[in-house]
C-alpha positions in Angstrom: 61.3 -185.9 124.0 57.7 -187.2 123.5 56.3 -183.9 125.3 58.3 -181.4 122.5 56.7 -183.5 119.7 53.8 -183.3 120.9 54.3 -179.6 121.2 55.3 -179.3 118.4 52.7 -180.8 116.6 50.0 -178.8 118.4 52.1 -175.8 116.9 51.7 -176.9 113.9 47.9 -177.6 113.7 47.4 -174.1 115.3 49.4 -172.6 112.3 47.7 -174.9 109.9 44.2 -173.8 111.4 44.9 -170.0 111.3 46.3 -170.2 107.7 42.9 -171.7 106.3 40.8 -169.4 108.1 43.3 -166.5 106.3 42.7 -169.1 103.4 38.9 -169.3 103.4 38.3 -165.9 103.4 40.2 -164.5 100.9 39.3 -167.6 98.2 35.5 -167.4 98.2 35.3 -163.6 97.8 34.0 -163.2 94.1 35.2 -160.1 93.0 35.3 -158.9 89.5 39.0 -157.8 87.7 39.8 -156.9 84.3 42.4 -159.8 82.6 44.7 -157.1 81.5 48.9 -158.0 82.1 51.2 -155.1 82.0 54.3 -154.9 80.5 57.6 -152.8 81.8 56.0 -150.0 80.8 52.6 -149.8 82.9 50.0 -150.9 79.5 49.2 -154.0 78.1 49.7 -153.8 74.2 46.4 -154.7 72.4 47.9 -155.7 68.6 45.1 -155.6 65.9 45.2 -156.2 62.5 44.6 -152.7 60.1 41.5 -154.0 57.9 40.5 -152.4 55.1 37.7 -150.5 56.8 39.6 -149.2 59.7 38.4 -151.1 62.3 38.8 -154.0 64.5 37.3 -155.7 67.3 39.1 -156.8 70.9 37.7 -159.1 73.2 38.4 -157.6 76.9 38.4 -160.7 79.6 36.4 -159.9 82.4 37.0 -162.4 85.5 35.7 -163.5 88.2 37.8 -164.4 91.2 36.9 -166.9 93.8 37.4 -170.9 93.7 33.7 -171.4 94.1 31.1 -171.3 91.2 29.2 -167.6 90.3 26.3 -167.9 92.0 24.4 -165.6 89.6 24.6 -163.8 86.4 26.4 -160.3 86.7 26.4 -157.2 84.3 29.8 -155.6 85.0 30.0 -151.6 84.1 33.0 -150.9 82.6 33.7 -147.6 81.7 37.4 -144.8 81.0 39.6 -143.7 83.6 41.5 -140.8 82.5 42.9 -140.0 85.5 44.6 -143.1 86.2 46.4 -142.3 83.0 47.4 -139.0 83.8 48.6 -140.0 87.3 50.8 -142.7 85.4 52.1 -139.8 82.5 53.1 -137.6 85.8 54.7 -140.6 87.4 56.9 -141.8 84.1 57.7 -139.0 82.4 57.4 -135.7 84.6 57.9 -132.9 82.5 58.4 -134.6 79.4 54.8 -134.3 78.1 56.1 -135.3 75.0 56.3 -138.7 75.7 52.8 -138.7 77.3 50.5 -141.4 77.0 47.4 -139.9 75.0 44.3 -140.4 76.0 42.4 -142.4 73.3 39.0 -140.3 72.1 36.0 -141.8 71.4 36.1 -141.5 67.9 38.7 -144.0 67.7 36.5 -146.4 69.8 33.6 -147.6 70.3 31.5 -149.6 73.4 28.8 -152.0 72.0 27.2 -152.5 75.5 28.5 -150.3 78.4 28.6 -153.6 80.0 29.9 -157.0 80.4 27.7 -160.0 81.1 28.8 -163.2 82.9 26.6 -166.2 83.3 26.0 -167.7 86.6 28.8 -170.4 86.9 31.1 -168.8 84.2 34.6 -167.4 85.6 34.8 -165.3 83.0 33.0 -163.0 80.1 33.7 -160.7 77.7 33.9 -156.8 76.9 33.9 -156.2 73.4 35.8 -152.8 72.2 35.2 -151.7 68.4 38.4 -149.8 67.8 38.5 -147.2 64.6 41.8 -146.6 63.2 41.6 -144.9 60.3 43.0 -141.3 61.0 44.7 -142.4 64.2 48.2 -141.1 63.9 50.8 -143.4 65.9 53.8 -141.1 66.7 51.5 -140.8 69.8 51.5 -143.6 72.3 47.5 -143.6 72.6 46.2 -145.6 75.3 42.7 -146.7 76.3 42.2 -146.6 80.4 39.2 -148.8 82.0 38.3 -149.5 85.0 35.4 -151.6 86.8 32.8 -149.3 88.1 31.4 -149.5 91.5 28.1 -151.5 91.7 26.0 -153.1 94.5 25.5 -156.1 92.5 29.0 -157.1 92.6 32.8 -156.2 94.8 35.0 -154.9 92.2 38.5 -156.5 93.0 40.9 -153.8 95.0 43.9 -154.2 94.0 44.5 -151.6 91.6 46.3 -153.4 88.7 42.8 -156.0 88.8 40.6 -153.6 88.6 42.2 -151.3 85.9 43.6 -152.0 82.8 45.5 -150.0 80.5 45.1 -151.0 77.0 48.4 -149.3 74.5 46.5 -149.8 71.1 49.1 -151.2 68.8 47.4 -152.0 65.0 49.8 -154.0 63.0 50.0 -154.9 58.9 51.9 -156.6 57.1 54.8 -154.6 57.0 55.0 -152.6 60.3 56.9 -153.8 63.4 60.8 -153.5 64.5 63.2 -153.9 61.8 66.9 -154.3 61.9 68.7 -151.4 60.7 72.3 -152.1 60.9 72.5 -152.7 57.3 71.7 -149.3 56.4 74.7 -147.0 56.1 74.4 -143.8 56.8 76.3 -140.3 56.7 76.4 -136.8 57.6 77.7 -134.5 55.2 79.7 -137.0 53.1 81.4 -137.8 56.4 81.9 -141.3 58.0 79.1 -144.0 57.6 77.4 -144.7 60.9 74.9 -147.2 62.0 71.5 -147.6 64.2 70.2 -151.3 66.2 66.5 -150.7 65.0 63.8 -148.8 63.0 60.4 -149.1 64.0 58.1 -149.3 61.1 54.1 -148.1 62.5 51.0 -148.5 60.5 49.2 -145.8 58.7 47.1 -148.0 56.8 46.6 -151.1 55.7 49.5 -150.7 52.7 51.7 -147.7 54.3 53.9 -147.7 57.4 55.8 -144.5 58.9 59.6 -144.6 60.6 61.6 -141.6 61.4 64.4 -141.0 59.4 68.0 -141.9 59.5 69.4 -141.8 63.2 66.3 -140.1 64.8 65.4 -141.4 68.2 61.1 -142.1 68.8 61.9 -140.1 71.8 63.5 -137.0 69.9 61.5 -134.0 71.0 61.0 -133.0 67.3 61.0 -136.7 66.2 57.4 -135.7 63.7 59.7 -133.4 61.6 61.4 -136.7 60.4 58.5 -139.1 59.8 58.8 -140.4 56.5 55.5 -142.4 55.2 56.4 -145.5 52.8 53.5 -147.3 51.3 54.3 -150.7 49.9 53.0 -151.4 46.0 52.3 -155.0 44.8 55.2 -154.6 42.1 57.6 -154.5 44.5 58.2 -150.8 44.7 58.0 -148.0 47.5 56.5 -144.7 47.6 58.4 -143.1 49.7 56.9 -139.4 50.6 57.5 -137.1 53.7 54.7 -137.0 56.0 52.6 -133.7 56.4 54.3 -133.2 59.8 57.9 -132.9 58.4 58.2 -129.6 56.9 61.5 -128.9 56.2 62.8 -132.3 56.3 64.0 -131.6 52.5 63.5 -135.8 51.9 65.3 -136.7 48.6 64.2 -140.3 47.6 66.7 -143.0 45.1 65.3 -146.3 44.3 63.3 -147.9 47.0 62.0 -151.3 46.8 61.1 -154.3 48.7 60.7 -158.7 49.5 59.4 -160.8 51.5 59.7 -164.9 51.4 59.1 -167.4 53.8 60.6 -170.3 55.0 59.7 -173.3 57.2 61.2 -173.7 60.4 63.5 -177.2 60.4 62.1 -178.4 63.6 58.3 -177.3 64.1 56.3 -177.8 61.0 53.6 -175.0 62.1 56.4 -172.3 61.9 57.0 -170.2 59.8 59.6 -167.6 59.7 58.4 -164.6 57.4 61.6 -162.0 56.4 60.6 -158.6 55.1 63.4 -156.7 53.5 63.8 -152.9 52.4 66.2 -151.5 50.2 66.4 -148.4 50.2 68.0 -144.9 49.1 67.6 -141.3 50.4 68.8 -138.1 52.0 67.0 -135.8 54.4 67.9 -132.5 56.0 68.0 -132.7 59.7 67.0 -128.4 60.8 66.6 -128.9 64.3 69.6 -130.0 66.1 71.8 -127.0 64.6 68.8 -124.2 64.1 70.1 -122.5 61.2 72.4 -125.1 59.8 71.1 -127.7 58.1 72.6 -130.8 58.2 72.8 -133.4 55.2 72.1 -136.7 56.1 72.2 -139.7 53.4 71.3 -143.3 53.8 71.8 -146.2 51.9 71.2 -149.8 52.6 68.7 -151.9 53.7 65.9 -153.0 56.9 65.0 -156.2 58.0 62.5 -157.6 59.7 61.8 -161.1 60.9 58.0 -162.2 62.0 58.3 -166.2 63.5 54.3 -166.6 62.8 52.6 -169.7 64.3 50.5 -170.8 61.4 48.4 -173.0 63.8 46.6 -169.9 66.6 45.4 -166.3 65.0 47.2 -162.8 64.6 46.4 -161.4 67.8 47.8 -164.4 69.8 51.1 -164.8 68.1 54.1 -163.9 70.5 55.2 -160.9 67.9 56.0 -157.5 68.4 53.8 -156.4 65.3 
């Protein structure tokens, strides 16, 4: 009995043994990843606050790996990898180019330094992208694809999803993100009321958002016929106004107005819960589904929206869909 002890716990010293050699060589490789999670989707969603100006600045976390200190300071290139993207569109969607990711051009960002510097003994820096969004239209999903370049100075790491990341740019203001739309009634030629979950509410500036109208899917195929700009005036009122995009949409607009308030959250004194409500009234001509015969929708009712804001971290860190 002593002898399969023994054995055994020669066994188990080998295996011990062979798993920090396995151990050793994969901690102390330093290799350099971009801190980029993705979602379901394949992106990470950057959310930025619309300023008044346009633009806004994202910190990009460049890392490190390794349990051992940087032994020396390190200028990481970091530059856009298109085709990444486009392997990803082919992947997801196929032949539905519609619902492509777009590239984002350069004149909707902008790269201080091609580079990102990280002290010696630092795990981390970071890559600071100076995004423009005035102009940027958001019926397209517009993504920003990066990758570590190759160096001599450094081993990017090579796993794919460390290396890369895939930034969705998502700006946010006060009034944009997912409202609840099951309030809002409406109807197709006078028929039967009927009813969506949601409405997505996406910025255009820092005082208008867009949605598409009535029961129109953000995957229709002729969904920027039916984008419906509403800007949001300090007396309470909306302007609502088609956008260029949605000729024949035939949009006929009743009163429109809108609230917020805020209230506390009973338990946790930094919470906040922050309710956004529309009312509103119109009627829209829907020319695609039927080409040639027009159909009469009419809505009535209201959206809601619910934003549980930490009061204690920033915007960008809140755990909000914006």
């Amino acid at each position: 009995m002593k002898r399969y002890i023994t054995y055994f716990i020669m066994a188990g010293a080998l295996a011990l043994g062979a798993c920090n050699d396995e151990f050793d060589k994969e901690v102390f490789r330093h290799e350099i990843g971009l801190k980029s999670v993705l979602n379901s989707e394949g992106t990470t969603n950057v959310y930025l606050r619309y300023e008044a100006n346009g633009e806004a600045t994202y910190n990009l976390p460049v890392i490190v790996g390794g349990s051992t200190m940087n032994p020396s300071d390190i200028d990481v290139r970091i530059a856009v990898d298109p085709d990444t993207l486009a392997t990803m569109n082919q992947e997801r969607y196929k032949d539905r180019e519609d619902l492509y990711y777009q590239l984002l051009t350069d004149q909707y960002y902008e790269f201080p330094s091609p580079t990102c510097h990280i002290e010696k003994g630092a795990a981390q820096g970071l890559f600071d992208i100076k995004f423009k969004f005035s102009g940027l239209d958001l019926r397209y999903k517009w993504v920003l694809p990066l990758t570590v370049v190759e160096d001599p100075s450094y081993t990017p790491n090579p796993r794919q999803n460390y290396r890369k990341a895939m930034l969705r740019v998502m700006p946010f203001n006060d009034y944009s993100g997912n409202y609840s739309a099951t309030s809002m009634q409406i109807t197709i030629d006078g028929g039967s009321p009927t009813t969506v979950d949601n409405r997505t509410f996406s910025v255009v500036d820092e005082n208008t958002c867009f949605f598409y109208a009535g029961i129109i899917s953000e995957e229709h195929i002729n969904r920027e016929q039916y984008k419906i700009n509403v800007r949001f005036n300090e007396d309470g009122t909306l302007t609502v106004t088609p956008a260029e995009e949605a000729t024949g949409l035939n949009l006929t607009v009743g009163s429109c107005t809108w609230s917020k308030e805020e209230t506390p959250d009973a338990v946790e004194p930094n919470i906040v819960h922050e309710y956004t409500t529309l009312f509103m009234t119109y009627s829209y001509d829907d020319t695609t589904t039927h080409p040639g015969r027009p159909l009469t929708y009419s809505a009535s009712g209201t959206y809601l929206m619910e934003r549980r804001i930490n009061t204690s971290i920033p915007d960008r860190d809140q755990a909000i869909e914006w």
